[in-house]
N, C-alpha and C positions, 0 to 999 in steps of 0.2 A: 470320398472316404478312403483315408491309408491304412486302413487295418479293419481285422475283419475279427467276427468275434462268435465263437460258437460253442452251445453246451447241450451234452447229454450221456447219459448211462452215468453221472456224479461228474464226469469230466469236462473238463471248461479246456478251448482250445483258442488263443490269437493268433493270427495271421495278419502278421507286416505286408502290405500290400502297395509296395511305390514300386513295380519294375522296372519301368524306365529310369529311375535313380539305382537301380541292383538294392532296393530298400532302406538306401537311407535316410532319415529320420530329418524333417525339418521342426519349426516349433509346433507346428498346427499335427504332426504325428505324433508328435512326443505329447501330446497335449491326449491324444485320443486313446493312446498307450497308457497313459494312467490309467486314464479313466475306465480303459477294460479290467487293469488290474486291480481296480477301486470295485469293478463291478464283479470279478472273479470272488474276491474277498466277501464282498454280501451275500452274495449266495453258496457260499460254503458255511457264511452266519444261520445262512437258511436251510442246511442239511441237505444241498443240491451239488455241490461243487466237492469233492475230495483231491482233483487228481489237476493242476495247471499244464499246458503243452503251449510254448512258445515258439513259434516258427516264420518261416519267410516264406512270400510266394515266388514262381517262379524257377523253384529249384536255388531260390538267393537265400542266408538269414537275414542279415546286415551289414552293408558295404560301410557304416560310420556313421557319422552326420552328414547331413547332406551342406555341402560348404560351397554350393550356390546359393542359397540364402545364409545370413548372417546368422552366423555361429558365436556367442558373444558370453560373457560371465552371469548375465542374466537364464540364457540355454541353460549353462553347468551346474547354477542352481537346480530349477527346475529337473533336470535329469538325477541330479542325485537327490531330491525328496519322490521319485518314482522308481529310481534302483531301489531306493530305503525300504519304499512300498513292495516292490517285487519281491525282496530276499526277507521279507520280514513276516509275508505270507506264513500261517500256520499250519500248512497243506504243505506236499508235496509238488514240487516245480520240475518241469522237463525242458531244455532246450534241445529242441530239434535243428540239425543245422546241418544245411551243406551249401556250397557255394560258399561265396565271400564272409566269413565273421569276422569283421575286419573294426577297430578303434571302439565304437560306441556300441558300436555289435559284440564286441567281446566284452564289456563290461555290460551288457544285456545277459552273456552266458553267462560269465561270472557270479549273475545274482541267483540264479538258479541252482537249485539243487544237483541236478542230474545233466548231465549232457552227451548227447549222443550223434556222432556224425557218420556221414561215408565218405570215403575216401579221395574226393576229389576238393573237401573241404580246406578251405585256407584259414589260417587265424593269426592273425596280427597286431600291434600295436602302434602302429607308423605316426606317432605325436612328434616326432624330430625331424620328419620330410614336409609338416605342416607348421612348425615353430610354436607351438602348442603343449598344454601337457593334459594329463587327468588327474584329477583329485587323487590324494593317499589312500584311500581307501579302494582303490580299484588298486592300486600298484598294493598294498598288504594283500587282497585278496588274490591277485595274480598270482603271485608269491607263494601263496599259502596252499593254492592247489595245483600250480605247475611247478613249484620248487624255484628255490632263489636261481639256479645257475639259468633257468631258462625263460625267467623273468626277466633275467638280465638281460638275456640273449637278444628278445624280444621288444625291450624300449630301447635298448642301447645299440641294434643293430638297423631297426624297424624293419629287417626281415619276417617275411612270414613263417610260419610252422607249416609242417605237410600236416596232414589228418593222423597217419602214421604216427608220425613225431609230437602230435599232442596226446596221441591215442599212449604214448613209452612214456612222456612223462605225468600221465593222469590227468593230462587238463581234459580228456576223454572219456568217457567210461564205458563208451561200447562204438565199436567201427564197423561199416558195412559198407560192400564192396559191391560197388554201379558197373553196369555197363555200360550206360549211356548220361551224359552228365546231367541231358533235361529228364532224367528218371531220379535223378537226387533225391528229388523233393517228394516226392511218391512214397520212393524205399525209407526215407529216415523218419516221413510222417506214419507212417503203418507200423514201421517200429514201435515210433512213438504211442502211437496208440494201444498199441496192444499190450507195451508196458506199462503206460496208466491205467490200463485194464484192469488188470492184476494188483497194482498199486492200491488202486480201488478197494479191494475187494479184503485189504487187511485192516485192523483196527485204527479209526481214526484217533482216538485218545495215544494209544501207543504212537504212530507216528508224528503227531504233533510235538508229542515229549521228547521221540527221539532226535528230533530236528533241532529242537530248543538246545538241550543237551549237546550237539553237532555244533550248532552255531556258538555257545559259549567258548567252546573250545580254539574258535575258530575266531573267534573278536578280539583284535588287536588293542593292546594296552592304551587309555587313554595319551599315555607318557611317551608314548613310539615319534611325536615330532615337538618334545617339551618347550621349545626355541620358537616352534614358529617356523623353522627353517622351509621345510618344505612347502608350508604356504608362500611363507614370501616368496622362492622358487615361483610355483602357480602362479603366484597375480603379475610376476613380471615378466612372464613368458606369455601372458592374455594381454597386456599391456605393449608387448614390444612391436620394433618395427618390424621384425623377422615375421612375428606373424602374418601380419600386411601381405609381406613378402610371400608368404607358405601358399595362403589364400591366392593372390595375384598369378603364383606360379603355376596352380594346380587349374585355372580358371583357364590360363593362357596353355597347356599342356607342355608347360617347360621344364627345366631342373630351375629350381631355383636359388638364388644366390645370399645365404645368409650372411650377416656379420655381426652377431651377436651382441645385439642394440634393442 
């Protein structure tokens, strides 16, 4: 079992559990990761659940996909009808995170509401050191909560962000400070909890509404790719040899050598 699933006092809490991948996601996770956020959602249908907490074990969130096993346009399906599932919860959502939030871990943050790390956290987007992209709707969303200039920054350098520097440009919304990095996961869970405590404990009709209301504002015009461009983009960056390449490279722990094919 790669995730772990826990609820009580109204609050529903997941835990990503691959540490020896730093939690990244293969299909049979991703599979089980629905399925708790399938399971989150029925019992908040049943007046048990208010409050979701996404997090990683180990002091990890999520290091990507895990690209020892096959990563393929069948995966990107399947993960974007459970981001859909994630961000479309009518509760409020927490991502707790420290250590790595790294490609499919960041659009894991992304779908959530809230996110809150400590400082030793990384977040990245590195789809150009693997010859790979993500769906438009993780780049609108990116965009729309860490601002264009560092969106950019972030696919177009595939540098990572410090905690700090998500914390300046809001990809953040609250930072705490570790003394020791395997205490990460401790300090940003207790956080976490103690904020959907509280989250808890206000009007579920009102927050629903204000979510709903949140997210309109926040939904990218169907018209934002009217060409197709950025799809086709997608399918021939899943399709190329460079990805081969990305894969091959990352497996073999080399630089790898694109040629944009």
């Amino acid at each position: 079992m790669s995730l772990g699933y826990h609820s009580d006092q109204r609050v529903a809490r997941i835990t990503i559990s691959r540490p020896e991948r730093r939690n990244a996601l293969n299909h049979e996770a991703l599979d089980q990761l629905h399925d708790a956020v399938i399971r989150a959602r029925a019992e908040h249908a049943q007046g048990t659940v208010r409050v979701l907490i996404l997090t990683g074990d180990q002091s990890q969130f999520c290091s990507g996909a895990d690209l020892k096993e096959l990563e393929d346009l069948e995966f990107t399906r399947a993960l974007r009808l459970m981001l859909d599932d994630l961000s479309g919860l009518e509760f409020p959502t927490i991502a707790a995170i420290s250590g790595a939030c790294m490609g499919l871990g960041m659009q894991l943050a992304l779908s959530c509401d809230l996110r809150i790390a400590t400082d030793e956290a990384r977040f990245a987007v590195p789809v150009a050191k693997l010859g790979l992209m993500v769906d438009h709707s993780t780049v609108q969303r990116l965009a729309a909560l860490a601002g264009h200039s560092a969106a950019r920054w972030m696919m177009l350098t595939a540098r990572p962000l410090t905690a700090q520097r998500a914390y300046e440009v809001g990809l953040i919304q609250e930072l705490f400070t570790v003394e020791a990095p395997r205490d990460a996961g401790d300090v940003v869970l207790t956080a976490a909890e103690e904020l959907a405590g509280q989250i808890a404990q206000l009007a579920p009709l009102a927050l629903s509404g204000s979510k709903r209301g949140l997210d309109l504002l926040e939904h990218p015009s169907l018209s934002t790719d009217p060409e197709g461009e950025y799809l086709a983009a997608f399918h021939a960056a899943w399709a190329s040899d460079d990805l081969i390449e990305g894969r091959s490279a990352f497996s073999d722990r080399r630089a790898p050598v694109f040629k944009g094919r």
